[in-house]
Structure formats: C-alpha cells, structure tokens
Predicted model as a PDB file, atoms N, CA, C, CB and O in Angstrom, pLDDT in the B-factor column:
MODEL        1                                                                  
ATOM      1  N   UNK A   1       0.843  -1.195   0.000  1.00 42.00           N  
ATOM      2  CA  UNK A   1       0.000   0.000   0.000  1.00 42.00           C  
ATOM      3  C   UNK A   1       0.874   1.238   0.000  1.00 42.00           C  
ATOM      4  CB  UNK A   1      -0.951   0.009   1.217  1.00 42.00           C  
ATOM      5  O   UNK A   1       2.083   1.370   0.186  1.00 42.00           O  
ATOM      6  N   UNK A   2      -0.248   2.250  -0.306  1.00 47.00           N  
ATOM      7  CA  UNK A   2       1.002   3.513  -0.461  1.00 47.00           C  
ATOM      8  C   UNK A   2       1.012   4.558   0.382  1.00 47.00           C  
ATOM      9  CB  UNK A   2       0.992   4.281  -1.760  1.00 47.00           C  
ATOM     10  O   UNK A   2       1.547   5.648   0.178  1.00 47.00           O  
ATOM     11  N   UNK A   3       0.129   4.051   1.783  1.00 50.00           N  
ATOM     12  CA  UNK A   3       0.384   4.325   2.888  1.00 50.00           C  
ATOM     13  C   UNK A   3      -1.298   5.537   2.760  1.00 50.00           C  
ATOM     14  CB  UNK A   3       2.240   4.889   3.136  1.00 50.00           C  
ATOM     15  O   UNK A   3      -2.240   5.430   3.544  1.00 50.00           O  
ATOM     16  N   UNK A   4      -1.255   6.315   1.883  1.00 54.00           N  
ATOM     17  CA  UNK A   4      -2.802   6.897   1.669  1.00 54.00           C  
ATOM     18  C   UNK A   4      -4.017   6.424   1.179  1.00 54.00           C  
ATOM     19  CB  UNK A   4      -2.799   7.774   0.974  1.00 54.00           C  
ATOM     20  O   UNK A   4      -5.179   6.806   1.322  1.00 54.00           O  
ATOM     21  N   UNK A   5      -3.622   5.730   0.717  1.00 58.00           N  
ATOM     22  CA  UNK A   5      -5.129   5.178  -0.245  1.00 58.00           C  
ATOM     23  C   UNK A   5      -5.969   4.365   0.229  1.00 58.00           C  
ATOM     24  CB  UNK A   5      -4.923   4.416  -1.491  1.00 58.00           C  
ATOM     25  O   UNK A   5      -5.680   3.877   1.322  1.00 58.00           O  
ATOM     26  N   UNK A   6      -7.265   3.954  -0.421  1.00 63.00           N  
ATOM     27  CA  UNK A   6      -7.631   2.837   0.220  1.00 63.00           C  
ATOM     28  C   UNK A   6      -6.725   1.340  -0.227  1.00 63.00           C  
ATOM     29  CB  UNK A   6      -9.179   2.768  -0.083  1.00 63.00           C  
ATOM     30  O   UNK A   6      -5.981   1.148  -1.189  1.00 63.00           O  
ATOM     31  N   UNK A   7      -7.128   0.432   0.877  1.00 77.00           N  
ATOM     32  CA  UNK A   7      -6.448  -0.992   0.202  1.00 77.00           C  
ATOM     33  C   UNK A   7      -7.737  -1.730  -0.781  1.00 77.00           C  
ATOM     34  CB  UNK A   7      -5.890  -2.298   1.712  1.00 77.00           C  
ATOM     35  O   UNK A   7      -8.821  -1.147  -0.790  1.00 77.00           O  
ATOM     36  N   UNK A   8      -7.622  -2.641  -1.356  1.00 88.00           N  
ATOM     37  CA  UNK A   8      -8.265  -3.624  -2.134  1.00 88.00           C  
ATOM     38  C   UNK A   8      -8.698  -4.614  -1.329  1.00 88.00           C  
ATOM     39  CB  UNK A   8      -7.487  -4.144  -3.135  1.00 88.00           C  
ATOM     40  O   UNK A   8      -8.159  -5.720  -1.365  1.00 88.00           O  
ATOM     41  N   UNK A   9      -9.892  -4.289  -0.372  1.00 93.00           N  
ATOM     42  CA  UNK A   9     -10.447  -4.328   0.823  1.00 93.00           C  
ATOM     43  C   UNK A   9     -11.974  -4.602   0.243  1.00 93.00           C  
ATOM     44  CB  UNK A   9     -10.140  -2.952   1.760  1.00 93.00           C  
ATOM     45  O   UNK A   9     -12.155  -4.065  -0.850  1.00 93.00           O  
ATOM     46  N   UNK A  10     -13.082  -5.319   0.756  1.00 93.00           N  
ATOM     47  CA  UNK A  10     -14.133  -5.139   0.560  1.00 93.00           C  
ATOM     48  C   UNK A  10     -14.589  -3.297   0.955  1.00 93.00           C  
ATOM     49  CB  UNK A  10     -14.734  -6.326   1.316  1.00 93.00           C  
ATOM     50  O   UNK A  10     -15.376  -2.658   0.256  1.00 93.00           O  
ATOM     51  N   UNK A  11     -13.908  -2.752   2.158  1.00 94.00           N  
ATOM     52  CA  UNK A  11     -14.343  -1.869   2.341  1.00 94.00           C  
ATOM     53  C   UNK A  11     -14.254  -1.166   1.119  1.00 94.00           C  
ATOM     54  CB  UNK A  11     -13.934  -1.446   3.330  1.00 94.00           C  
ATOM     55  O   UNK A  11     -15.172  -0.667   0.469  1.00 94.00           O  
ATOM     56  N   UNK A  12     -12.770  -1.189   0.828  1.00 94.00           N  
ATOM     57  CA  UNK A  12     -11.950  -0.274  -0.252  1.00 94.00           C  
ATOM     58  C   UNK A  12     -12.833  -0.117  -1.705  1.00 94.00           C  
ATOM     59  CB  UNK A  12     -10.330  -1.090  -0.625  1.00 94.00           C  
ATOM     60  O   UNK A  12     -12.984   0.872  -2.422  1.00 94.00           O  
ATOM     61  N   UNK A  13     -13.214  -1.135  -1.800  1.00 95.00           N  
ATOM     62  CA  UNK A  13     -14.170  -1.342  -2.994  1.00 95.00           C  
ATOM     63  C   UNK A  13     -15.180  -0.339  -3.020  1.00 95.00           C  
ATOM     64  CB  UNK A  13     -14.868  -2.690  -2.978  1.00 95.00           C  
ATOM     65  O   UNK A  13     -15.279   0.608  -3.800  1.00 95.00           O  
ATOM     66  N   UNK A  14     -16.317  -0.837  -1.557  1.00 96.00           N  
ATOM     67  CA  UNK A  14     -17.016   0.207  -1.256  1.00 96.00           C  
ATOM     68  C   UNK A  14     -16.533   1.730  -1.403  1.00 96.00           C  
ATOM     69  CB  UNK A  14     -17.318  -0.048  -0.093  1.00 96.00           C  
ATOM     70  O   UNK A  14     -17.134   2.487  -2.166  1.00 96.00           O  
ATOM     71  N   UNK A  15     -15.552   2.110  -0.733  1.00 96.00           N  
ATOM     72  CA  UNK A  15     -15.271   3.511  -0.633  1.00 96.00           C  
ATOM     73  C   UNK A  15     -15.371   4.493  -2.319  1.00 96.00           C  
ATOM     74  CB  UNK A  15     -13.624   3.505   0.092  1.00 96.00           C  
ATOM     75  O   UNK A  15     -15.937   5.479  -2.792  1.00 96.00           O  
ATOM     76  N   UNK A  16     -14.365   3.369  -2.728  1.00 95.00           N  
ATOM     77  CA  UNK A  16     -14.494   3.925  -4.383  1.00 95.00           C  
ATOM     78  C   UNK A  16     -15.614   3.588  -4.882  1.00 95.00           C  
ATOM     79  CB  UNK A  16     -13.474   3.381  -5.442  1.00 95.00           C  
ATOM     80  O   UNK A  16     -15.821   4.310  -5.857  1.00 95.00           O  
ATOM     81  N   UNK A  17     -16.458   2.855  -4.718  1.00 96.00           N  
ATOM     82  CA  UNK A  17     -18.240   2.447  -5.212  1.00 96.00           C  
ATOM     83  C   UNK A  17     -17.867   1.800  -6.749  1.00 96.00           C  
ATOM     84  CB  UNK A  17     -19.633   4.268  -5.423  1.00 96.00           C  
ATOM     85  O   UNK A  17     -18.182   1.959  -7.928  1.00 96.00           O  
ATOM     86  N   UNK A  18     -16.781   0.776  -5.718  1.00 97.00           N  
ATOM     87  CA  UNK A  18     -16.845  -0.484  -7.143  1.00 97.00           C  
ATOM     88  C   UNK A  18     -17.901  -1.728  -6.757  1.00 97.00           C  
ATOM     89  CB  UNK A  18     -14.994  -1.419  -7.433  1.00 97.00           C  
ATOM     90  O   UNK A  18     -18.367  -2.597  -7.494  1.00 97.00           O  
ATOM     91  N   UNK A  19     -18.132  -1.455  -5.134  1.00 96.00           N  
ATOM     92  CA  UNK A  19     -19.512  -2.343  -5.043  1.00 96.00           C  
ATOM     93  C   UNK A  19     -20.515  -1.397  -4.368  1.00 96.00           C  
ATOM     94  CB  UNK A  19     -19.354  -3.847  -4.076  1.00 96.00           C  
ATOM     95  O   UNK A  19     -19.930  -0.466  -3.816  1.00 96.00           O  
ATOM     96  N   UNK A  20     -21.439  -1.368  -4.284  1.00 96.00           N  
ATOM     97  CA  UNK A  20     -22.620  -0.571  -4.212  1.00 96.00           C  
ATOM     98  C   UNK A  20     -23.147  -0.710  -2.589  1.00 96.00           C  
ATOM     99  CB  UNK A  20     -23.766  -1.138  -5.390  1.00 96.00           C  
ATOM    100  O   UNK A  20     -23.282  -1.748  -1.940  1.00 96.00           O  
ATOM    101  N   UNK A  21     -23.339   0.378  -2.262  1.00 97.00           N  
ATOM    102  CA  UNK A  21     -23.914   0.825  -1.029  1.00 97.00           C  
ATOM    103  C   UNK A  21     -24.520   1.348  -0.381  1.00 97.00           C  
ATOM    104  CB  UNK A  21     -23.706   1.014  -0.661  1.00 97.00           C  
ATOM    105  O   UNK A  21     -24.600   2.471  -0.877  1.00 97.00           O  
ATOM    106  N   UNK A  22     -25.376   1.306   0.963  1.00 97.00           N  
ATOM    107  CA  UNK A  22     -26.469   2.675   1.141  1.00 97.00           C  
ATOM    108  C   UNK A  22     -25.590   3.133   1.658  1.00 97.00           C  
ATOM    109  CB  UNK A  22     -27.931   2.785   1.955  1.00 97.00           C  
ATOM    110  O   UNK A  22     -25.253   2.587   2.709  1.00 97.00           O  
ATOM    111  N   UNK A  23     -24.772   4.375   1.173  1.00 97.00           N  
ATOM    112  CA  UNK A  23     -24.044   5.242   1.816  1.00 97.00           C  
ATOM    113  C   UNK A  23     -24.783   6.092   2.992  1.00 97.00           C  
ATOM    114  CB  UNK A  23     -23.507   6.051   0.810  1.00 97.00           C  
ATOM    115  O   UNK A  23     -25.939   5.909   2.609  1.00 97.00           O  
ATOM    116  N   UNK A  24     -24.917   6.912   4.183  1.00 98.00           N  
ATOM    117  CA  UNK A  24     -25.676   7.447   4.605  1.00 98.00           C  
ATOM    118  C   UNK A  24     -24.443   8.802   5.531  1.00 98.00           C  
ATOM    119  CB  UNK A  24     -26.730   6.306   5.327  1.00 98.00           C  
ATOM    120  O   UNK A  24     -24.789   9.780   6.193  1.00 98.00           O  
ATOM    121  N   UNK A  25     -23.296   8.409   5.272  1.00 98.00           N  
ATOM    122  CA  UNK A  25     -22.471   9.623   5.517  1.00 98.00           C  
ATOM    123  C   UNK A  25     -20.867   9.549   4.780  1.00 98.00           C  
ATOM    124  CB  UNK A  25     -22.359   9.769   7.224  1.00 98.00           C  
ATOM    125  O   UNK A  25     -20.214   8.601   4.344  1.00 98.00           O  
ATOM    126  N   UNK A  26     -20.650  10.730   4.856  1.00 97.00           N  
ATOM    127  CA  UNK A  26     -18.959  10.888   4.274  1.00 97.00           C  
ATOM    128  C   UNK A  26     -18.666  12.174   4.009  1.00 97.00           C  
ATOM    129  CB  UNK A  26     -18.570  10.121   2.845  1.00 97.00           C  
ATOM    130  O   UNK A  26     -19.291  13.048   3.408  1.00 97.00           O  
ATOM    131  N   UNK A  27     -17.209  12.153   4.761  1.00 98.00           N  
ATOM    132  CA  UNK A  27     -16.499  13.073   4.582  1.00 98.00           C  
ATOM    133  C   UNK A  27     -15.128  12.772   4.067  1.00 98.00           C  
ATOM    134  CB  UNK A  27     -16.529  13.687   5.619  1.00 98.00           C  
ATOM    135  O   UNK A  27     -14.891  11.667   3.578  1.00 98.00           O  
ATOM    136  N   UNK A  28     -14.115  13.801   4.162  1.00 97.00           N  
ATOM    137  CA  UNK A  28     -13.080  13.063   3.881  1.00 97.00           C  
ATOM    138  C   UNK A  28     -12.050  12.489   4.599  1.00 97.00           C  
ATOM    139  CB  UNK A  28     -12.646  13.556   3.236  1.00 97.00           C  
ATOM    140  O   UNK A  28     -10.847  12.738   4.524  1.00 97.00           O  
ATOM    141  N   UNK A  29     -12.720  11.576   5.412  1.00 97.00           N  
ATOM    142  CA  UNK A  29     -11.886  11.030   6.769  1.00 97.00           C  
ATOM    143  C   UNK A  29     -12.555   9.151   6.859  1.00 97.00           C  
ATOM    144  CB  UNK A  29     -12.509  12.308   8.617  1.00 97.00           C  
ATOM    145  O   UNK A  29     -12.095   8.028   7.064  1.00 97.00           O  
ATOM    146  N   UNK A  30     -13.996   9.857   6.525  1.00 97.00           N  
ATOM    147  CA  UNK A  30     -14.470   8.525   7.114  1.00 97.00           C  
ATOM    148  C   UNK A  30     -15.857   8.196   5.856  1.00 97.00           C  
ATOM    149  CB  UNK A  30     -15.079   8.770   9.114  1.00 97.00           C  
ATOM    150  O   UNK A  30     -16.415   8.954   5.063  1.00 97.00           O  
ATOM    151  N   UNK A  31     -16.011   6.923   6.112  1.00 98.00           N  
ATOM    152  CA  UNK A  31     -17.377   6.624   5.301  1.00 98.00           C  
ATOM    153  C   UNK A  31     -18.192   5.807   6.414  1.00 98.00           C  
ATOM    154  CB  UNK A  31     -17.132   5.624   3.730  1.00 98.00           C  
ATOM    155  O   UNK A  31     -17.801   5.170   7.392  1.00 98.00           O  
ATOM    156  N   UNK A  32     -19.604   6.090   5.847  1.00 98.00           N  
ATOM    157  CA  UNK A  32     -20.626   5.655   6.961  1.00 98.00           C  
ATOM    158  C   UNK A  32     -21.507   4.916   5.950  1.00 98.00           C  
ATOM    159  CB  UNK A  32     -21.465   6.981   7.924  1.00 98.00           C  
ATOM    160  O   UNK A  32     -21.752   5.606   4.961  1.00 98.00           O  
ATOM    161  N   UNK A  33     -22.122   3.522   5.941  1.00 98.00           N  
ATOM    162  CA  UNK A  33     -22.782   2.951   5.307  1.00 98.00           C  
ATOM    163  C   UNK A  33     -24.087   1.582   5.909  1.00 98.00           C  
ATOM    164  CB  UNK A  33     -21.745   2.654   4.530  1.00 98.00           C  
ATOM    165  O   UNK A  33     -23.504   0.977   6.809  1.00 98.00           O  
ATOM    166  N   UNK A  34     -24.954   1.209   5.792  1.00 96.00           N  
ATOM    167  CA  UNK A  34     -25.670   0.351   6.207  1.00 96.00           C  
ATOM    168  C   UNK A  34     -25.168  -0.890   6.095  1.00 96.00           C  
ATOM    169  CB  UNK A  34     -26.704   0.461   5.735  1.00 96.00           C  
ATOM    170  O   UNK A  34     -24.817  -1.164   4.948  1.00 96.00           O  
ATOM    171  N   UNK A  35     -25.040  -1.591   6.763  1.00 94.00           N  
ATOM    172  CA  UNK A  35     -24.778  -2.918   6.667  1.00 94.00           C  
ATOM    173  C   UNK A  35     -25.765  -3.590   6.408  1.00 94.00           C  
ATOM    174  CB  UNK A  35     -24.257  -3.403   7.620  1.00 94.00           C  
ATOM    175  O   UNK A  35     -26.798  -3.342   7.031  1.00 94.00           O  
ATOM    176  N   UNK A  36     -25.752  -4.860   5.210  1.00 92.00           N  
ATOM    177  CA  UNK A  36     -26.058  -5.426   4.225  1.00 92.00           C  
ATOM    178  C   UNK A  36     -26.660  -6.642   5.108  1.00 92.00           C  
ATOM    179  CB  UNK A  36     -24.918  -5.593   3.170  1.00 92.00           C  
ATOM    180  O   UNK A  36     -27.804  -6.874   4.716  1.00 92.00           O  
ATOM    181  N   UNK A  37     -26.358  -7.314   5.944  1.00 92.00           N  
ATOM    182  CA  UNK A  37     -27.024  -8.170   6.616  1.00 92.00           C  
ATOM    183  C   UNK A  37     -27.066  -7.781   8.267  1.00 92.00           C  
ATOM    184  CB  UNK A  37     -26.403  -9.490   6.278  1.00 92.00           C  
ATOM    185  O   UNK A  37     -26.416  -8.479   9.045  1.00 92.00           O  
ATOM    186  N   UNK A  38     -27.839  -6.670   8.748  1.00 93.00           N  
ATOM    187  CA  UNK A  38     -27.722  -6.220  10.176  1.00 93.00           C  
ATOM    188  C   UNK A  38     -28.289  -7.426  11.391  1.00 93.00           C  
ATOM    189  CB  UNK A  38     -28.670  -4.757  10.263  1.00 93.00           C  
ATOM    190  O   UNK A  38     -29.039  -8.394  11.265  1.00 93.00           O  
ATOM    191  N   UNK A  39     -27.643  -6.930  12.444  1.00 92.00           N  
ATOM    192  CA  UNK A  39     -27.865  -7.511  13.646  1.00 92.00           C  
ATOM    193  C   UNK A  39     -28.730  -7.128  14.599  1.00 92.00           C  
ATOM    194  CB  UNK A  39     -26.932  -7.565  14.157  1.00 92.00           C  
ATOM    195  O   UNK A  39     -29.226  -7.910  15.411  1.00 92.00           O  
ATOM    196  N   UNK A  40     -28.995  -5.696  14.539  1.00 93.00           N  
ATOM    197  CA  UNK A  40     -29.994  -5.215  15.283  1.00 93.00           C  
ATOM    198  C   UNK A  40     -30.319  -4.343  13.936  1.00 93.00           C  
ATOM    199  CB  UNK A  40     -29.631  -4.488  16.851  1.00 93.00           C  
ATOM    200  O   UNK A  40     -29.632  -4.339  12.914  1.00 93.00           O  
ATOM    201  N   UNK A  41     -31.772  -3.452  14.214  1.00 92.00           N  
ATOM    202  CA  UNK A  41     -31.956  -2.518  13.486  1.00 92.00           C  
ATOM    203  C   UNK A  41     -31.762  -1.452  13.265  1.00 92.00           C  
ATOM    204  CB  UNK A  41     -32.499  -2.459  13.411  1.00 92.00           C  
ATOM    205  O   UNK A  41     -32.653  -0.754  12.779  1.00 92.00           O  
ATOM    206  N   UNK A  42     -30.856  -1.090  13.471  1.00 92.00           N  
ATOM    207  CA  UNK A  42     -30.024  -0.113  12.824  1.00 92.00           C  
ATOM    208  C   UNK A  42     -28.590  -0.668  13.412  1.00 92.00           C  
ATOM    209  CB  UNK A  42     -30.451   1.567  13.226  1.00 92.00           C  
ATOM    210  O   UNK A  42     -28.203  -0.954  14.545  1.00 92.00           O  
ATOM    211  N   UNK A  43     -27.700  -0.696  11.496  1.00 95.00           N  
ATOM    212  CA  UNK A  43     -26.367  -1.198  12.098  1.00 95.00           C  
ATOM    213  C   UNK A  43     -25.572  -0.332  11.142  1.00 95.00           C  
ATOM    214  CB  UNK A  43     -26.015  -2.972  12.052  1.00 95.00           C  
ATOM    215  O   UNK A  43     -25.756  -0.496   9.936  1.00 95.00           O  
ATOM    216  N   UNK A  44     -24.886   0.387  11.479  1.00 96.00           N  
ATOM    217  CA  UNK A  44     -24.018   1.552  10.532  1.00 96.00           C  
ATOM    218  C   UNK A  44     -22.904   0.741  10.745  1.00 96.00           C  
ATOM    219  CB  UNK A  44     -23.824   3.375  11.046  1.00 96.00           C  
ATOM    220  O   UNK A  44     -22.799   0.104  11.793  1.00 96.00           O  
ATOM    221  N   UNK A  45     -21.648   0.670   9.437  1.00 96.00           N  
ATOM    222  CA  UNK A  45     -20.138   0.936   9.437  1.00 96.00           C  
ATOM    223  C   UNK A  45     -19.519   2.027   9.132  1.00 96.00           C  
ATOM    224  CB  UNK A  45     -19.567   0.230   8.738  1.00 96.00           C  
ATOM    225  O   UNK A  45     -20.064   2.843   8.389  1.00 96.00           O  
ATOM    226  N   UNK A  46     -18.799   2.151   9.431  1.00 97.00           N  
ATOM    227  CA  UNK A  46     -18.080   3.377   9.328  1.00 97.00           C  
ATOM    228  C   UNK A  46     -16.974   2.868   9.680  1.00 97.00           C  
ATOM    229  CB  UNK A  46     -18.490   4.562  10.083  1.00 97.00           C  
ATOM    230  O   UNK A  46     -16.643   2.370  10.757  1.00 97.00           O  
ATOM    231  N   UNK A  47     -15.910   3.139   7.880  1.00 96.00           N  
ATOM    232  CA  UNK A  47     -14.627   2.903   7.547  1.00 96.00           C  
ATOM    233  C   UNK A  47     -13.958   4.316   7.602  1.00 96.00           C  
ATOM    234  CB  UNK A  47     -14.526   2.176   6.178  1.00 96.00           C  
ATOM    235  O   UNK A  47     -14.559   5.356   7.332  1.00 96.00           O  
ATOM    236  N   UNK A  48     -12.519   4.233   8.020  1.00 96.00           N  
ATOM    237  CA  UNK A  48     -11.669   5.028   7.379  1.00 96.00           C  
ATOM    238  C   UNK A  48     -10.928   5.038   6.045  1.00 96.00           C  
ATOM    239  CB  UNK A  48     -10.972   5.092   8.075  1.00 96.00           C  
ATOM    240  O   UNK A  48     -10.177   4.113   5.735  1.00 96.00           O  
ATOM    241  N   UNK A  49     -11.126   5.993   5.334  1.00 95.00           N  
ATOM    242  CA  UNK A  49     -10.414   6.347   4.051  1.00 95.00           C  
ATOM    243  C   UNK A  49      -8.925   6.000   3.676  1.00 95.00           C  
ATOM    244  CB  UNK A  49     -10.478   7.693   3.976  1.00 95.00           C  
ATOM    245  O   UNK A  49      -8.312   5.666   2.662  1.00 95.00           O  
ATOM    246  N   UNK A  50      -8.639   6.258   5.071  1.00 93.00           N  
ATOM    247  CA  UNK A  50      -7.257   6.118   4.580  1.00 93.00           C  
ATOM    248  C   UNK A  50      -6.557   4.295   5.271  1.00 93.00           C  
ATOM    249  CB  UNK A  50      -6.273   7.781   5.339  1.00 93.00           C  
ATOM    250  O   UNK A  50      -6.810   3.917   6.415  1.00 93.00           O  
ATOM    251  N   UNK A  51      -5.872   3.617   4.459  1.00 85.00           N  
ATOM    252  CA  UNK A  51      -5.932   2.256   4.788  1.00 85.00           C  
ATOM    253  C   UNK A  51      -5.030   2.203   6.103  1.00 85.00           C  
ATOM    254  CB  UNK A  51      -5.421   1.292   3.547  1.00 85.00           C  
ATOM    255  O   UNK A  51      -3.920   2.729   6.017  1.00 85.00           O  
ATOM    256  N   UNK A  52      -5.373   1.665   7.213  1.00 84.00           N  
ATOM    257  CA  UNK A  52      -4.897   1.065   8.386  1.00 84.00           C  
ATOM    258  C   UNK A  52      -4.018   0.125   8.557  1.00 84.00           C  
ATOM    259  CB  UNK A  52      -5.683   0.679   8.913  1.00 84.00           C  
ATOM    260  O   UNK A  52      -3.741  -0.261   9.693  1.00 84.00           O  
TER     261      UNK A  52                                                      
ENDMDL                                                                          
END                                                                             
C-alpha cells in the first residue's frame, strides 16, 4: 500500500463504489454505510479512508 489510499479491501471497494452501497455519511476522513445483513436494526459501518 502507499500508505494513503484505500487498500483492495471489501471496504476499499465500497469507498471507491466499485460495489454498491447505502451510503448514509462521508467526509473526507471517514465513510458511513448500512450494513447489508444487520444484527440489530439499525447497524451503521463506518470505515476510514485512509488504509490502516
């Protein structure tokens, strides 16, 4: 990695919207999205942009 970017991550995918998402926040730090099979009702993720 090149220390900024995202990685080739399911998230990473998401972030760039090479897979599709209910996005429901973002800035340029963080992304906030619904999770696709939740546990309770209401289940947000929220990734960082920059890879960890």
């Amino acid at each position: 990695m090149d220390g900024g970017s995202t990685s080739d991550t399911l998230f990473g995918k998401i972030i760039r919207r090479e897979i599709a998402a209910d996005i429901v926040y973002e800035n340029n730090e963080v992304v906030g999205f619904r999770d696709r099979h939740p546990q309770a009702p209401e289940h947000l993720l929220f990734v960082p942009r920059k890879a960890i």
